[in-house]
C-alpha positions, -999 to 999 in steps of 0.1 A, spaced: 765 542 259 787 516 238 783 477 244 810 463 267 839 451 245 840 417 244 862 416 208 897 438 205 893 434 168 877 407 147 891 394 116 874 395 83 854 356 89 845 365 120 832 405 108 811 384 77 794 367 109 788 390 131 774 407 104 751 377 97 739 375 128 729 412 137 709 412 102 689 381 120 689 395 155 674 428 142 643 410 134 635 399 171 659 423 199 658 460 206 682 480 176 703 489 204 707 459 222 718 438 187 755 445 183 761 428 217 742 404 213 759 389 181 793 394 200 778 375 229 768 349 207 801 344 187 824 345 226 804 320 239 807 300 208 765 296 210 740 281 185 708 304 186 678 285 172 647 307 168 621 281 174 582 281 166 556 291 198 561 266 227 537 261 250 549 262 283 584 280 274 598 308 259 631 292 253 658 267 265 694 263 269 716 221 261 752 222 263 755 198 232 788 185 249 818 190 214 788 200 191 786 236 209 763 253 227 723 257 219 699 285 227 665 286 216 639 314 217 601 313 205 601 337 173 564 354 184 582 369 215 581 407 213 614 425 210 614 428 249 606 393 256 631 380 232 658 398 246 650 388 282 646 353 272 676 349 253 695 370 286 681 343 307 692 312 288 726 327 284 728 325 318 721 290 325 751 288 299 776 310 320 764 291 352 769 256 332 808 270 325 812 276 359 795 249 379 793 224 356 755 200 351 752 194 388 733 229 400 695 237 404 684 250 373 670 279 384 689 281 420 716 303 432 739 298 411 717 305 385 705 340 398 737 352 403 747 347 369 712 361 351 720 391 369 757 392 359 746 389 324 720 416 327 739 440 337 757 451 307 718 455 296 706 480 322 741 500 314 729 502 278 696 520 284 679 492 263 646 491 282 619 522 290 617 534 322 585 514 330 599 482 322 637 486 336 618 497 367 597 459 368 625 439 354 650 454 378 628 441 409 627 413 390 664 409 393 661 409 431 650 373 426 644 360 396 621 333 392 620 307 368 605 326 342 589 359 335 559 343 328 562 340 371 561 377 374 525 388 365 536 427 372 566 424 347 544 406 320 516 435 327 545 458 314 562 437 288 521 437 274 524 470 268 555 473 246 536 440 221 517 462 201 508 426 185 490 419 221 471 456 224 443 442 217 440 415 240 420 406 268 437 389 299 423 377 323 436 400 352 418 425 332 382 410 345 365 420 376 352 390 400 321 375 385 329 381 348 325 354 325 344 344 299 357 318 272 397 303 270 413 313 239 403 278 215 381 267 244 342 272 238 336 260 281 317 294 299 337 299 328 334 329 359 362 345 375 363 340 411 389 360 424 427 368 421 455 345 437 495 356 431 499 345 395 470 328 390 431 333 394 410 312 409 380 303 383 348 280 381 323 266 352 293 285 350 275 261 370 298 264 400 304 226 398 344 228 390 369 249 402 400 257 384 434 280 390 441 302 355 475 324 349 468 357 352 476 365 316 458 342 299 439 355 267 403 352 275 368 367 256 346 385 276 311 365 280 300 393 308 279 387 341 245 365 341 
């Protein structure tokens, strides 16, 4: 299926940049998802900055008021990621246009647009059937990020061949020990909560709530 047409031609500036951009986006978006993209990008007049990992965020959206618009995405994102989060800050740009600074962030408003501006992407067959299952009950009601949805990062896990061999920690049975990724503190799993996992030191004298996903090593059971 072709991308929606957002261009009835483009004149020979505007090809050179479109051009420009898809031979960046290719790096970091699904091939078939890159076209529209770059058109997206030039009819909303956006800056895309392709930022270094965050922690915390996979990307953000300023409406740098007569300097443009700015969208930025963390370059280690897989392909899937990337896409979703630069979907996602487009839409807090499309719901700035419209409602102006004074709306919730991540409130109605908000949700209706992210789904407007998805849409075009489920019509385009971008995602495998796995993950456009997930990310379309997702779209029911989005949260604030995907990192929110612990069954749509399971999938989007999958697809990071970069990530295959890593250990979460929703991969652990109760009672498994383990180490943080950078963090040499022994810690046991306790058991699971909605995103998070409730956790304690090996001694049982502090008790902590860990996402789901983080990267863990395996100590095992003592």
């Amino acid at each position: 299926m072709t991308h929606p047409k957002l261009f009835d031609t483009l004149t020979e500036k505007q090809a050179e940049h479109k051009a420009a951009l898809m031979k960046v986006l290719h790096n970091y978006i699904p091939e078939n998802s890159v076209n529209y993209c770059a058109e997206l990008i030039m009819y909303y007049k956006m800056h895309l900055h392709i930022e270094v990992e965050r922690k915390g965020r996979y990307g953000d959206y300023t409406p740098h008021l007569g300097k443009g618009y700015r969208i930025s995405v963390n370059h280690n994102l897989s392909k899937y990621e990337f896409l979703i989060t630069f979907i996602h800050e487009l839409a807090h740009h499309t719901t700035y246009l419209k409602h102006g600074p004074k709306h919730d962030a991540h409130g109605v408003e908000w949700k209706h647009e992210f789904k407007n501006v998805m849409r075009p992407f489920f019509e385009l067959d971008i995602f495998p059937y796995d993950l456009r299952a997930i990310l379309a009950r997702h779209m029911q009601n989005p949260k604030y990020s995907q990192s929110a949805d612990l069954k749509l990062l399971e999938v989007l896990k999958k697809y990071d061949l970069r990530k295959s061999h890593i250990v979460t920690l929703s991969q652990l049975p109760d009672g498994a020990l383990f180490k943080m990724k950078n963090d040499g503190n022994i810690l046991r799993r306790i058991n699971k909560l909605r995103t998070y996992v409730a956790c304690e030191s090996e001694d049982g004298k502090w008790k902590y709530r860990v996402h789901a996903m983080a990267e863990v090593e395996v100590i095992g059971k003592r």
